[in-house]
C-alpha positions, 0 to 999 in steps of 0.5 A, a space after each residue: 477447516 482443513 487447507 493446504 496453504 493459508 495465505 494471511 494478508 489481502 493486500 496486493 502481495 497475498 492477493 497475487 499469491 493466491 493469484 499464482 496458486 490459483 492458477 496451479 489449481 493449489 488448495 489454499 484459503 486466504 484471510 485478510 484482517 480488514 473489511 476490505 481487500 489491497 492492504 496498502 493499495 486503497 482507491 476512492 471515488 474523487 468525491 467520496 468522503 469515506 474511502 476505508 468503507 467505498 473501496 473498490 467503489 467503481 465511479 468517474 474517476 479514482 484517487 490513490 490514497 495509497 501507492 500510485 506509480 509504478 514504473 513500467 521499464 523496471 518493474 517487469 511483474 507489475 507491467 507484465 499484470 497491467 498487460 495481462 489484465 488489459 489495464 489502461 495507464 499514463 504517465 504521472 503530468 509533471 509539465 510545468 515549473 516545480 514550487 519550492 516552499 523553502 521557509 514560513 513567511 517567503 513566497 514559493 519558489 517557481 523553478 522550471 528544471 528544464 526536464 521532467 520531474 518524474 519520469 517514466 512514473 505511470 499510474 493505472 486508470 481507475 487508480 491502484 485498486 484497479 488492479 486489485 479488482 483484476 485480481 480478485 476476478 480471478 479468485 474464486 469467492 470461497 476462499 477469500 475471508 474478510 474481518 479474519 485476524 489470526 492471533 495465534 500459529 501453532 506448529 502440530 508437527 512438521 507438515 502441520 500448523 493449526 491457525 487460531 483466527 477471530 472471524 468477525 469477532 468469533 473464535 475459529 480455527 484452520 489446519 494447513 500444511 503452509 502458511 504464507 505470510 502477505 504482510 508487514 514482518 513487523 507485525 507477523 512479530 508483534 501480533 501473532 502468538 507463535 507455539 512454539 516462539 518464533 526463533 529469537 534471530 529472525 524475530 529481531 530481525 522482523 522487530 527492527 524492519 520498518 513498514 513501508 510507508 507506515 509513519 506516513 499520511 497522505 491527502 488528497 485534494 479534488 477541484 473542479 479542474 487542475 487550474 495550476 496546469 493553466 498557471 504553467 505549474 507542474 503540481 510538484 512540490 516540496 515545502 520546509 515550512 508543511 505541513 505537507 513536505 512534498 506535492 504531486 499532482 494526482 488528477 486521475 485520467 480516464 481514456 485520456 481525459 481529465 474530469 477534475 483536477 486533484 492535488 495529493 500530499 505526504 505529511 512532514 509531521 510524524 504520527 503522534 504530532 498527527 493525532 495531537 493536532 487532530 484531523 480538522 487542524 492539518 486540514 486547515 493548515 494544508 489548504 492554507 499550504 496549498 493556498 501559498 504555493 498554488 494560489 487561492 483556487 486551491 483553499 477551496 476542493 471539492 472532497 479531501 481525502 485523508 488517511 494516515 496510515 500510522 493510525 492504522 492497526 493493521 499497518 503500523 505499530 507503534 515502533 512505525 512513529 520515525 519518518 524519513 529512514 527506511 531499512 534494507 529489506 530482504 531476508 535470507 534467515 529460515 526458521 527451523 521451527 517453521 519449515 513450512 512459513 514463507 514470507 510475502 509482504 513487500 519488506 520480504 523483497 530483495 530487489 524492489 522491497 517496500 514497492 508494489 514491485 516488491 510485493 508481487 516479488 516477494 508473492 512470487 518467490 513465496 509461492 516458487 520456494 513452497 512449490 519446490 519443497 512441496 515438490 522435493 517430500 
């Protein structure tokens, strides 16, 4: 199979490049590892238990189990989409007193900080995979492959590169005149074969830049209603003691309404402890957490959902086990070799790297530097 671009990597950052390419009724195909498209962007029903499988899942009510905020005043490209596609979004509800677990065996602490904890936070009704689905309307089907992991790139000769891919199992291989890489620098390094090898500078580089959010676990909680908001708590949090370190409130809206409550969390434990301690084990002893800070309604949910993202091979290698650092992110190196590669993923970005703004930045200056050196041959 002959294209001229193939973008690799589904998430937001490849969906939004093929979004643009589209539009200027290029020629590409995209192809994303996973069996689903969003990458990092994952939205599950309230109540449903298998959120990897059901994205996109369309119920009531959705829940973030990966980004969820965006803010409109700074992130011009995500507002600009959220307008154009006509999304409905609201402020994150920080109203209330903010808890402070400091240490095992003290209460929490109510502060009320006399201003909003999180302010001009947004989150999109329908959770983030709204606006992947908003996307994808616009991609016609045929280009889009799923269960698609390249393996090796090739370089034939200047204005051609032979891609070699696993299609569900099975060996295939593309042509292109472009490769658009939507996905995290540190695994275009350690998982894709390069002939001839990627120049030594910037695979070092790629090696050293940490994925966003990759050492991270994230739970969510789902009541039958948000009864902290009636205690006159806020639903944040931050505890010493974990193993949750810090605690939103996540009830999703739905033309201004809220259904359920629900309660969202990031681990404070690195991923190898993670998986030592096992699923079930944090489960308890985060309900026991929440029981703590927020009373015992909240050691009873509805569903939990959990995903930790360092399990994931698709995000996160085994360099992704530190938490609390992050690295500077953006990059001006070309690899001579590669003329034709370009680099989507959110680490790419210079300005709002890491972030959903970040991906749509890096698509964007991806897909304007291939249209000028297409344009300058």
């Amino acid at each position: 199979m002959k294209t001229h671009t193939v973008i690799v990597g589904g998430g937001l950052s490849g969906l939004y490049a093929a979004y643009l390419l589209e539009q200027q009724q290029e020629d590409y195909v995209l192809i994303e590892a996973r069996n689903r498209f969003g990458g990092r962007v994952l939205s599950t029903s309230l109540k449903d238990t298998d959120a990897e499988t059901n994205a996109g899942v369309r119920t009531e009510g959705q829940v973030d189990l990966g980004p969820s905020w965006f803010w409109p005043t700074i992130n011009p490209r995500l507002a600009d989409l959220v307008k154009t596609f006509q999304l409905r979004h609201y402020k994150q509800f920080s109203t209330g007193a903010y808890q402070m677990e400091s240490q095992r065996g003290t209460p929490p602490q109510s502060i009320n900080l006399g201003y909003e904890v999180m302010p001009d936070s947004h989150r999109i009704e329908g959770g983030m995979g709204a606006l992947v689905e908003a996307l994808m309307s616009q991609l016609p089907a045929h280009k889009l492959q799923l269960e698609c992991t390249l393996t090796d790139l090739a370089r034939v000769n200047d204005n051609t590169y032979r891609l070699t891919t696993e299609h569900k199992g099975v060996p295939t291989t593309l042509e292109a005149n472009c490769i658009i890489f939507a996905m995290p620098l540190r695994l275009v390094s350690k998982t894709i074969a390069f002939s001839p090898p990627m120049s030594p500078t910037l695979q070092s580089t790629f090696n050293k830049t940490e994925t966003w959010m990759a050492s991270h676990a994230k739970a969510v909680f789902v009541y039958d209603t948000p009864f902290w908001r009636e205690k006159g708590l806020s639903g944040s949090a931050s505890s010493r003691v974990g193993p949750l370190a810090e605690i939103h409130d996540a009830t999703p809206e739905m033309n201004g309404n809220a259904s359920h409550g629900a309660l969202m969390g990031f681990m404070g434990i690195n991923g190898p402890a993670r998986k030592t301690a096992g699923d079930e084990v944090l489960r308890k002893l985060c309900l026991q957490q929440l029981e703590r800070i927020f009373g015992p309604e909240a050691s009873n949910p509805i569903t939990v959902h959990y995903v930790d993202w360092f399990q994931n091979p698709y995000t996160a290698t085994n360099e992704d086990q530190a938490m609390g650092s992050h690295s500077v992110y953006g990059f001006t190196q070309r690899d001579e070799s590669y003329p034709n590669v370009f680099y989507a993923g959110t680490e790419a970005a210079r300005e709002f790297g890491g972030y959903l703004e970040g991906a749509l930045e890096a698509a964007q200056n991806a897909v304007l530097q291939r249209s000028r050196e297409k344009h300058d041959k």
